[in-house]
KOLZA-633717 format. One record per residue (C-alpha): x, y negated, z; residue in one letter. Coordinates in pm, 1 decimal. Each point is the difference from the previous one (the first is absolute). Layout:
<rs>
u:X, v:Y, w:Z, residu:a $
...
</rs>
This chain:
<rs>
u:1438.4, v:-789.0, w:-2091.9, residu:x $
u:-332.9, v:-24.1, w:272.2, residu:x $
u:-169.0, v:-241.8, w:-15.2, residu:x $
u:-194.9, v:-161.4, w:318.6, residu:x $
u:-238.6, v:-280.3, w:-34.2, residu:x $
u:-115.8, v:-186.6, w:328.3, residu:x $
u:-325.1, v:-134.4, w:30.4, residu:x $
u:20.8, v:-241.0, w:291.2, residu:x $
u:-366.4, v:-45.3, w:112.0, residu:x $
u:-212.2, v:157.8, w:216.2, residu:x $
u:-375.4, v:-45.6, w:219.8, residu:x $
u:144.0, v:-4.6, w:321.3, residu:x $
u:381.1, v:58.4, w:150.3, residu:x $
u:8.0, v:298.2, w:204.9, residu:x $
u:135.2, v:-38.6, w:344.5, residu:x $
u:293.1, v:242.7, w:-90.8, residu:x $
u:98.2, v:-129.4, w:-328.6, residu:x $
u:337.3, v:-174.5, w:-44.1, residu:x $
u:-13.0, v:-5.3, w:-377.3, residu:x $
u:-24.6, v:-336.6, w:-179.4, residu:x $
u:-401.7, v:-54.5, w:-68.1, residu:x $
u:-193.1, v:-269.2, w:52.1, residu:x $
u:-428.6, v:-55.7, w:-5.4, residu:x $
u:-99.8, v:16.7, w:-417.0, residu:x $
u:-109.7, v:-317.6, w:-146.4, residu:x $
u:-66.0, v:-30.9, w:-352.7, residu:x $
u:246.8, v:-277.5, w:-67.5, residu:x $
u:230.1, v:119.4, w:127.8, residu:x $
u:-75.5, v:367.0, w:-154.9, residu:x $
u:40.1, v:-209.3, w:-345.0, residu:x $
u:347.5, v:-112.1, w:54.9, residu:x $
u:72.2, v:307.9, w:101.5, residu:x $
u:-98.4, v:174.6, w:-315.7, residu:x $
u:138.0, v:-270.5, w:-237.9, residu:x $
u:355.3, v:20.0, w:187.1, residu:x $
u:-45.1, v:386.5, w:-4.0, residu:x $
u:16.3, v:-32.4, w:-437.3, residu:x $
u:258.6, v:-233.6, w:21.7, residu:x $
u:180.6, v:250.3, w:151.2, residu:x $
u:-23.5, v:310.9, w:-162.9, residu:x $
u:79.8, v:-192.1, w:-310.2, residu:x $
u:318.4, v:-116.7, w:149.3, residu:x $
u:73.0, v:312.7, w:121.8, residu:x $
u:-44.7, v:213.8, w:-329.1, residu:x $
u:179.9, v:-257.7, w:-187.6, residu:x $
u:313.4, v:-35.7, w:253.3, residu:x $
u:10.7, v:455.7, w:7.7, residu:x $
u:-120.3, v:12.3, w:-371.3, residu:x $
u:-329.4, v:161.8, w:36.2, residu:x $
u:109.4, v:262.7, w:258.6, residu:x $
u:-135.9, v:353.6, w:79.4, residu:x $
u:-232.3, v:84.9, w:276.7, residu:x $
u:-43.5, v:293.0, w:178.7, residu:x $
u:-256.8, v:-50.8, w:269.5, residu:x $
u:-233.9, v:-361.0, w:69.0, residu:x $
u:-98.1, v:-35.4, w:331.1, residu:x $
u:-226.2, v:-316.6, w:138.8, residu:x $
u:38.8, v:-46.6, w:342.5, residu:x $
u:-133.2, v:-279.9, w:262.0, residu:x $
u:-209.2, v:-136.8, w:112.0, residu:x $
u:-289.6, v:151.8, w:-125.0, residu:x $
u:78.7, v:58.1, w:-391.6, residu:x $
u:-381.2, v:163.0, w:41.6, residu:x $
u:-107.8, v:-343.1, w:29.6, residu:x $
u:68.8, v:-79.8, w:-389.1, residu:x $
u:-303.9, v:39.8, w:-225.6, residu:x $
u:42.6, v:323.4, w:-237.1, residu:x $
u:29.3, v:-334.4, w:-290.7, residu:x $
u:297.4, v:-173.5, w:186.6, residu:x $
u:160.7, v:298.1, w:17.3, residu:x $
u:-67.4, v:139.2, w:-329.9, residu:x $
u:184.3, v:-378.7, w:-88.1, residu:x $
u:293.5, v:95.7, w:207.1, residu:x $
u:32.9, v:353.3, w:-140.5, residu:x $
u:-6.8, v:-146.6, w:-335.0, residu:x $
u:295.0, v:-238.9, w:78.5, residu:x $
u:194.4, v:249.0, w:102.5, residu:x $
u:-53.8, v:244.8, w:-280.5, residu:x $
u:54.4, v:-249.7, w:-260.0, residu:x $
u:350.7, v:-97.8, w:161.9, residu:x $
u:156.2, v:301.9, w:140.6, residu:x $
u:-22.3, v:353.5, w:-125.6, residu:x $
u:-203.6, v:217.8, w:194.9, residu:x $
u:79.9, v:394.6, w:9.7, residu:x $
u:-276.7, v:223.7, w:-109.3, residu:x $
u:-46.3, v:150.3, w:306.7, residu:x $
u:42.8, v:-270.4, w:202.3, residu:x $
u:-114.6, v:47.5, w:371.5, residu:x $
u:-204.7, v:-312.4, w:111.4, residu:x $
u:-116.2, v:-45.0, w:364.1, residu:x $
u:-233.5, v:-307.5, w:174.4, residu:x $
u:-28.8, v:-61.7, w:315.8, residu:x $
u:-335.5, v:-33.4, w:97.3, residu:x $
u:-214.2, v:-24.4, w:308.8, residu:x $
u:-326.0, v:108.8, w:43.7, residu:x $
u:-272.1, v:-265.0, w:15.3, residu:x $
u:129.2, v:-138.1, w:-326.1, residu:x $
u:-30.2, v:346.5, w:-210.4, residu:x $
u:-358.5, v:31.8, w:101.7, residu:x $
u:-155.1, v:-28.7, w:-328.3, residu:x $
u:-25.5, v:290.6, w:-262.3, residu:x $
u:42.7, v:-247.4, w:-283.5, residu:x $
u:318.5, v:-162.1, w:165.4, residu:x $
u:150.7, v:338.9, w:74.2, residu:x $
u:-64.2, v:143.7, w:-402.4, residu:x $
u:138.8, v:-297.1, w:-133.6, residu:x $
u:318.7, v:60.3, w:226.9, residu:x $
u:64.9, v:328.1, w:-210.7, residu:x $
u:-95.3, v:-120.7, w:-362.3, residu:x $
u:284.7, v:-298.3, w:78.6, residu:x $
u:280.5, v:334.7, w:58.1, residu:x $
u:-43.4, v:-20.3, w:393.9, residu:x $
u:104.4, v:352.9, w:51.0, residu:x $
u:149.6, v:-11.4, w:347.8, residu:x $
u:-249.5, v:-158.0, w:332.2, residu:x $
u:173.1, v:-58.3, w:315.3, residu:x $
u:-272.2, v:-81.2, w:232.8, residu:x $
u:58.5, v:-156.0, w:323.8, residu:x $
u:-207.1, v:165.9, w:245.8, residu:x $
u:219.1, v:-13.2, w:330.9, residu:x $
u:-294.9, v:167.7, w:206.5, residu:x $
u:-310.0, v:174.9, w:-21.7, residu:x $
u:-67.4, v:-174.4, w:337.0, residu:x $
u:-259.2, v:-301.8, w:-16.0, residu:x $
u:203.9, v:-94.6, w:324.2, residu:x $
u:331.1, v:-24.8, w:-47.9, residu:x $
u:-34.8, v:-120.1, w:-371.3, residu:x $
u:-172.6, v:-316.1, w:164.9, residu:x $
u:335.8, v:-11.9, w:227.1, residu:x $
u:209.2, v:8.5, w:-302.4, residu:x $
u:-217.2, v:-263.0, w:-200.7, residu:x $
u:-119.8, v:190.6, w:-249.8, residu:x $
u:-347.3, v:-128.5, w:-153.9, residu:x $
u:-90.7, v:335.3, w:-142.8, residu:x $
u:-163.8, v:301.2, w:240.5, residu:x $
u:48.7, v:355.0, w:6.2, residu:x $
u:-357.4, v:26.4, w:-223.7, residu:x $
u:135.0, v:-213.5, w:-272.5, residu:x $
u:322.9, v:170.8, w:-21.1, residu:x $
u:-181.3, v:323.0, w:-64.7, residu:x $
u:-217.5, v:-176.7, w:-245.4, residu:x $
u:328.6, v:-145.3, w:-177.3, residu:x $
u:162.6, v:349.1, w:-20.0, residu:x $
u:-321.0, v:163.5, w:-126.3, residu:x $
u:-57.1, v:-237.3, w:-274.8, residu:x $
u:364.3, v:37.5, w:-73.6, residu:x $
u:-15.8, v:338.1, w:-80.1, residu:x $
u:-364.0, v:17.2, w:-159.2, residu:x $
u:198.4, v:-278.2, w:-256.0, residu:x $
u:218.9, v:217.9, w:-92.1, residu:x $
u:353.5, v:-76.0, w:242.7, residu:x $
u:197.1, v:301.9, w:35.0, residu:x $
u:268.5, v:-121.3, w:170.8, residu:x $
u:-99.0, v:-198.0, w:314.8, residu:x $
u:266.4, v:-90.2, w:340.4, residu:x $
u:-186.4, v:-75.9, w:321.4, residu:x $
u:203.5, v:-175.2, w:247.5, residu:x $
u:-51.0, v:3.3, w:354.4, residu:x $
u:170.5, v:-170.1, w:337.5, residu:x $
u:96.7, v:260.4, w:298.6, residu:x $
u:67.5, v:-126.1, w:348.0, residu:x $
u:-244.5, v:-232.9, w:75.1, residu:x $
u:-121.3, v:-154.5, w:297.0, residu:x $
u:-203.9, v:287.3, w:197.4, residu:x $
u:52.2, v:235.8, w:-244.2, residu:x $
u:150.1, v:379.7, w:100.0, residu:x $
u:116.7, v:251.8, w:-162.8, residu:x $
u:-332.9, v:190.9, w:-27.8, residu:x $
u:-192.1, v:-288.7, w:-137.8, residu:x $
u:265.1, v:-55.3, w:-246.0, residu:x $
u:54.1, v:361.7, w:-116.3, residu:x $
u:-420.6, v:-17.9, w:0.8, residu:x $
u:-9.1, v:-269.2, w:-246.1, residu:x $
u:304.3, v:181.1, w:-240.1, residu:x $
u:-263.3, v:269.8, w:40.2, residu:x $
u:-280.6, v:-166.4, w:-206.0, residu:x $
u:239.9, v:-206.5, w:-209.5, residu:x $
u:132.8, v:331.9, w:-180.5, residu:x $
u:-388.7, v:108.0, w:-11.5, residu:x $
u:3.1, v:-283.9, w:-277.4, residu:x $
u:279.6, v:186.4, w:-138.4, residu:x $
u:221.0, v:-284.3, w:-171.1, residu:x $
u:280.8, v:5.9, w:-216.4, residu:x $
u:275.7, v:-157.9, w:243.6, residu:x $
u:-38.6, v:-138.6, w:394.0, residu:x $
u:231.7, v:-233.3, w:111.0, residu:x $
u:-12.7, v:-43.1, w:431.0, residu:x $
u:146.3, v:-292.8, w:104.7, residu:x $
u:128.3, v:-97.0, w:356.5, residu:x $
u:-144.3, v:-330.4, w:166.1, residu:x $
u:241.4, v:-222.0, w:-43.3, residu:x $
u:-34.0, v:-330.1, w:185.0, residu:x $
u:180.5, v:-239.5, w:-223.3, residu:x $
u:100.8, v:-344.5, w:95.1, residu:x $
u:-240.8, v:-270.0, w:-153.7, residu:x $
u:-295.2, v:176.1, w:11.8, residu:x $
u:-304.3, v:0.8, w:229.1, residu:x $
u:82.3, v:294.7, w:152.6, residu:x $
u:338.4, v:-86.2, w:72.9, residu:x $
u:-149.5, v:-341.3, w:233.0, residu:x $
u:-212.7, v:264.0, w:219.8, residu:x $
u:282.9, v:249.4, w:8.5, residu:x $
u:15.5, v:-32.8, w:384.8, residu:x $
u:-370.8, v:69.2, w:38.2, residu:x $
u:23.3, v:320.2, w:-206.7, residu:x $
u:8.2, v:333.8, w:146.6, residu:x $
u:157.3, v:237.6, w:-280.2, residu:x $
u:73.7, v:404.5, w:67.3, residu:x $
u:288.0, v:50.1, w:204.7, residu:x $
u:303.8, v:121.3, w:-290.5, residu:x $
u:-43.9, v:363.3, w:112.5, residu:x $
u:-394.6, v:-1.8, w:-120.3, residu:x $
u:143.5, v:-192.2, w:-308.9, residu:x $
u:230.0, v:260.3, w:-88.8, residu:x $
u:-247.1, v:293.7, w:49.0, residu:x $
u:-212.4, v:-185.5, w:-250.2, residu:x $
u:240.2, v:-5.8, w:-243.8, residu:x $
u:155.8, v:318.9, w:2.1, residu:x $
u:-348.4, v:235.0, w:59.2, residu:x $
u:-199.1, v:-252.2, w:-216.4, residu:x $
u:258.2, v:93.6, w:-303.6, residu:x $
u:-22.2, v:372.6, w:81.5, residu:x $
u:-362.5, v:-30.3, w:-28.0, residu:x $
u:26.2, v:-178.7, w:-345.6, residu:x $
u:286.8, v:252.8, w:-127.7, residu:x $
u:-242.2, v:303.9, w:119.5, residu:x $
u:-261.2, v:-178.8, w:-190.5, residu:x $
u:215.4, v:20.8, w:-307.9, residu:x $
u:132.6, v:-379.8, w:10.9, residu:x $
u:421.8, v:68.1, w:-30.0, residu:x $
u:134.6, v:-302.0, w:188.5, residu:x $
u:252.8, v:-148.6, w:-283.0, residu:x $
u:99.2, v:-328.6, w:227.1, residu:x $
u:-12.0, v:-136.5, w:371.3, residu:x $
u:-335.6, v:-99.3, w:-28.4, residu:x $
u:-157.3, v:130.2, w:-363.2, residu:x $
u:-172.8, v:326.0, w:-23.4, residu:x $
u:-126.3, v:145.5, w:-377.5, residu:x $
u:-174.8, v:324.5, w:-177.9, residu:x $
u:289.1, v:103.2, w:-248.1, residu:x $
u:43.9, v:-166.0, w:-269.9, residu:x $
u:-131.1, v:-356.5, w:164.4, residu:x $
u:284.0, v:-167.6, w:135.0, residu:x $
u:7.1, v:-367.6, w:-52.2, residu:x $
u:206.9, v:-30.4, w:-294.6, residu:x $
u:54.4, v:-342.0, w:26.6, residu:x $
u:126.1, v:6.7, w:383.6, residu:x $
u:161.4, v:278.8, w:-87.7, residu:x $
u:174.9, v:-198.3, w:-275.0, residu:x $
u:125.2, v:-194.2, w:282.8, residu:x $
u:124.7, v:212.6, w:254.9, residu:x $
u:242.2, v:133.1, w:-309.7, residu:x $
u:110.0, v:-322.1, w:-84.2, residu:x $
u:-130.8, v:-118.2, w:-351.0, residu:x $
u:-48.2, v:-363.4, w:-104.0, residu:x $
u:-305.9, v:-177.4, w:111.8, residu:x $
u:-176.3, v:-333.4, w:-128.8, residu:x $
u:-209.3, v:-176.2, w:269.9, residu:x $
u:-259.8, v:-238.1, w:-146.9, residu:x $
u:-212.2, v:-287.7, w:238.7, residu:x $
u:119.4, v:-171.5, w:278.1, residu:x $
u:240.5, v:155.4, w:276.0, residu:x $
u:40.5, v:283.7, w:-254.8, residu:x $
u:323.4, v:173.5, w:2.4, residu:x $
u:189.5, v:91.0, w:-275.1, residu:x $
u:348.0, v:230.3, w:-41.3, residu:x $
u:171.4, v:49.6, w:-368.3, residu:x $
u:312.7, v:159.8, w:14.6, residu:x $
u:246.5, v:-145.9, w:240.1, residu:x $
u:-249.6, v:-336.7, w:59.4, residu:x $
u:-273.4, v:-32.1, w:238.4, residu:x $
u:-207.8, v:-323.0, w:11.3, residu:x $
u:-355.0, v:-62.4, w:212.6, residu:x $
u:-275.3, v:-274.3, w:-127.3, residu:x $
u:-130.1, v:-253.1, w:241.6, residu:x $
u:-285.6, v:112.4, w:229.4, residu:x $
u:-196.3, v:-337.9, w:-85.4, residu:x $
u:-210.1, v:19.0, w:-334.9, residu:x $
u:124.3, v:-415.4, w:-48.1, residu:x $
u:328.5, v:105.4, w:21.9, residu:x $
u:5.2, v:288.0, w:-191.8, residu:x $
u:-230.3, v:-180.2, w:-278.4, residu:x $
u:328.1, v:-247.8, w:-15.3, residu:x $
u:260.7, v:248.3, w:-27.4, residu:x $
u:-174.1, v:153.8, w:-241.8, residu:x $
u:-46.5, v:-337.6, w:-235.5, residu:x $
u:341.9, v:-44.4, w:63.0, residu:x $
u:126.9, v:315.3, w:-136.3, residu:x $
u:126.1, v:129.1, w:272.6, residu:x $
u:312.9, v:-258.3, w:0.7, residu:x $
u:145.3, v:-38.1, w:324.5, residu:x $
u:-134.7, v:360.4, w:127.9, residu:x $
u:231.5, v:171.4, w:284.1, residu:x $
u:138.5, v:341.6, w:-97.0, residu:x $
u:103.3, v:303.5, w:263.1, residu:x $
u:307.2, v:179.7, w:-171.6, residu:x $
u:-26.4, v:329.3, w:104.2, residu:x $
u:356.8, v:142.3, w:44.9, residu:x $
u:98.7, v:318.3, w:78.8, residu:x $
u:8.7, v:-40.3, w:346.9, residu:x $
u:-384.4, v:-96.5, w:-27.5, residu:x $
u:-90.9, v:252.2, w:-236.9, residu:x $
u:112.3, v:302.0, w:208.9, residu:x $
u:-171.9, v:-141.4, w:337.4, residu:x $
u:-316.5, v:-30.7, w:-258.6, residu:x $
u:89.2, v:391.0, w:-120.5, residu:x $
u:31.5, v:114.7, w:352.2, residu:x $
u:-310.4, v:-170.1, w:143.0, residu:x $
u:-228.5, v:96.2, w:-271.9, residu:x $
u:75.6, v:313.6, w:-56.0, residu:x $
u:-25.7, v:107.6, w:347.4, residu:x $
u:-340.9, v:-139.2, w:13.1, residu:x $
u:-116.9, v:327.1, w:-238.7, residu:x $
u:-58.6, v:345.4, w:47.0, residu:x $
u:274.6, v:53.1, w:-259.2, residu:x $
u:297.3, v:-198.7, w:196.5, residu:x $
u:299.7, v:-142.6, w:-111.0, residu:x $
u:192.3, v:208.6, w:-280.5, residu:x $
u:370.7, v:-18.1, w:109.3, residu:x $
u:117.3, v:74.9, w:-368.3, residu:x $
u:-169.9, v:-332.2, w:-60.9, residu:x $
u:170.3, v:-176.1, w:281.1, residu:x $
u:347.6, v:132.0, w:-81.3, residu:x $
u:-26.2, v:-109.6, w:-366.9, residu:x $
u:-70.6, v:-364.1, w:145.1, residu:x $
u:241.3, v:-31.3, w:253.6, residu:x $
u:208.0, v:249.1, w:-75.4, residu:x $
u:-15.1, v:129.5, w:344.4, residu:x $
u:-124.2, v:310.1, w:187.5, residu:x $
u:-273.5, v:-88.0, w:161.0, residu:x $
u:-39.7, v:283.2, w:301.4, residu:x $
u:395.0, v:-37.0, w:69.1, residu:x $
u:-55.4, v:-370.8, w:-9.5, residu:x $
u:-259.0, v:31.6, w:315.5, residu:x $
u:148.8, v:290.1, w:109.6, residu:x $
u:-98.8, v:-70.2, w:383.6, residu:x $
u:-306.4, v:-147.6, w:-86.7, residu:x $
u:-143.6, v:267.7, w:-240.9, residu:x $
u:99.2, v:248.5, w:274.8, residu:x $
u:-182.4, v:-98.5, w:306.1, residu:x $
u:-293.8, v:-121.5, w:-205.0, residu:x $
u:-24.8, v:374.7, w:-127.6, residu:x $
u:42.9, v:138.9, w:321.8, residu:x $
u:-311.5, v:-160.5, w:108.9, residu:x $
u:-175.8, v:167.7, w:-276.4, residu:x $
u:-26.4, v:-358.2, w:-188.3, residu:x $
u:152.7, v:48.6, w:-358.1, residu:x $
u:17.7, v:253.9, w:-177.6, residu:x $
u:293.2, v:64.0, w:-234.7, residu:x $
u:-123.6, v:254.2, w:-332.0, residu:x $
u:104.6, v:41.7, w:-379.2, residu:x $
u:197.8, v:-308.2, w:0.8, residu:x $
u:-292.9, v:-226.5, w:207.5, residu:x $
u:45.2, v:-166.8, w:295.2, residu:x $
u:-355.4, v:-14.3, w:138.7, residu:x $
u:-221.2, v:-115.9, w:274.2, residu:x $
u:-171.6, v:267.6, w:226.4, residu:x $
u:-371.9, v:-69.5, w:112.2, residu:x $
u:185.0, v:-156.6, w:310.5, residu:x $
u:198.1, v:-191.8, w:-159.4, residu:x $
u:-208.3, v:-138.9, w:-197.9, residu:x $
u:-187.0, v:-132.4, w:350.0, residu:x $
u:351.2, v:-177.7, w:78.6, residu:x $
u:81.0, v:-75.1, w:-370.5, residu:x $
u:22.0, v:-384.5, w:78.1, residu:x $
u:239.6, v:91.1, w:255.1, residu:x $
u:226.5, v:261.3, w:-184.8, residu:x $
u:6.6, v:-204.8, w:-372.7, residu:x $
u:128.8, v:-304.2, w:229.9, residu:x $
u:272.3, v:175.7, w:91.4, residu:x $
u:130.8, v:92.9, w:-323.8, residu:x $
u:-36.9, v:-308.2, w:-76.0, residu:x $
u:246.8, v:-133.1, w:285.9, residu:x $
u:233.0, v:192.5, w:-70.0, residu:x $
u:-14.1, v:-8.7, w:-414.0, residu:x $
</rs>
């Protein structure tokens, strides 16, 4: 099982962010935390102490937490679940709150193995139109003392078509970011999601035109992949051998536990979400859980969630695993469909994969949408 643990509080929302967080306050933090225990302990007791293969704390900015409060946490969760010995275990972090030596070498003596650092830009400019409240210079600082601590295994992400950004200036700043040479890059479109600040100036905003867009994707991940980064999913680059093994665990389907508020959860064939509102979560939680809605995943659900998933890797969709859960043939099933998209050089069909091309994966949305339709 993975586990993921969401810390709901950050400094400042950024303009693009449509995840639940919300400004940190210390009373609230303390609910938080105290709910958080309840929790696990429910949780171990209701799947008897359960296995886990991966812990990953998520936000928010989990960064945030003192190297104590999370030691706390860490020692919650290893007293009620049983924790593989070579467990992977990633934090999210941004920069201007790993910018103290002692902060970052406590990280590793707690079993932080894993940093994802969220970087977006090396660009003072367009980090200030994302609102970030870190700079280029302290994200350099934050990766430095990173590595001087000891982190061997540190993701970088970053955010591609920006406002009056072109392809040179991004494929400039990919440039310098493998100079740092990380462990894993994950590039992420700009997504303007409803809610957000972004999304109330989205008239006013002046994005490249799709054609620039797509140039950045597909030449920015042949300069990663000539840089020695293997593209293993739409937007996740890695060395060998550093893959996220917890997403990883979920693009192949295994059993997640979401802890903290507007976590999600799925367990065999149930899914279930916690509320995105740390009052109602601490409730739900007191309660036990009694009254909590349940997804059933049927098998109608569970192949759309195959399907979509696996085309989102490198790897694709393995049709032996299809047929064994339907039953059906998967290529004669989408006959027309599989035909025209390979005609256009968009799959790719090999030892038993059905697999996104480069292009494709510019249009994946598109293409794993119609599979769907028609599943």
């Amino acid at each position: 099982m993975l586990l993921y643990v969401h810390f709901p509080f950050c400094r400042k929302k950024c303009n693009y962010c449509a995840f639940f967080s919300q400004k940190l306050v210390p009373e609230m933090v303390q609910i938080y935390l105290t709910s958080l225990k309840n929790e696990i302990v429910f949780w171990s007791n209701e799947f008897n102490f359960p296995a886990i293969s991966s812990i990953y704390f998520g936000g928010g900015t989990p960064s945030l937490l003192s190297s104590e409060i999370l030691d706390r946490i860490i020692n919650w969760i290893n007293k009620y679940f049983h924790l593989a010995p070579a467990l992977e275990f990633t934090l999210e972090a941004n920069p201007e709150s790993l910018d103290k030596k002692e902060k970052v070498s406590a990280l590793r003596k707690i079993g932080v193995n894993r940093i994802s650092l969220g970087i977006q830009s090396l660009n003072d400019e367009d980090l200030n139109f994302l609102g970030r409240v870190h700079t280029a210079k302290q994200a350099h600082t934050s990766f430095r003392l990173l590595r001087e601590a000891g982190f061997a295994n540190i993701s970088l992400d970053f955010i591609w078509g920006l406002p009056g950004q072109t392809l040179p200036k991004w494929l400039g700043m990919l440039k310098k970011v493998v100079k740092l040479k990380p462990e894993h890059i994950s590039c992420y479109a700009l997504t303007i999601e409803p809610g957000t600040k972004l999304a109330q100036i989205k008239d006013k905003l002046t994005l490249p035109d799709e054609n620039e867009q797509g140039k950045m994707y597909v030449y920015g991940g042949e300069l990663l992949e000539s840089e020695g980064y293997l593209q293993y999913e739409i937007s996740n680059f890695a060395r060998i051998g550093y893959s996220c093994r917890h997403n990883q665990g979920y693009w192949d389907g295994q059993d997640f536990l979401g802890l903290g508020p507007s976590a999600v959860s799925t367990i065999k064939d149930k899914r279930w979400q916690n509320p995105a509102n740390i009052k109602d979560y601490q409730k739900l939680v007191e309660q036990k859980y009694k009254g909590l809605e349940y997804e059933f995943l049927d098998e109608k659900k569970k192949t759309n969630e195959l399907v979509m998933l696996s085309l989102r890797t490198s790897k694709g969709l393995k049709l032996k695993t299809y047929r064994r859960l339907t039953g059906k043939n998967f290529v004669q099933e989408y006959a027309t469909l599989v035909n025209l998209l390979h005609k256009n050089h968009l799959i790719r069909l090999c030892n038993g994969y059905l697999r996104l091309t480069k292009t494709g994966m510019l249009v994946s949305d598109t293409i794993i949408e119609r599979f769907m339709e028609e599943a």
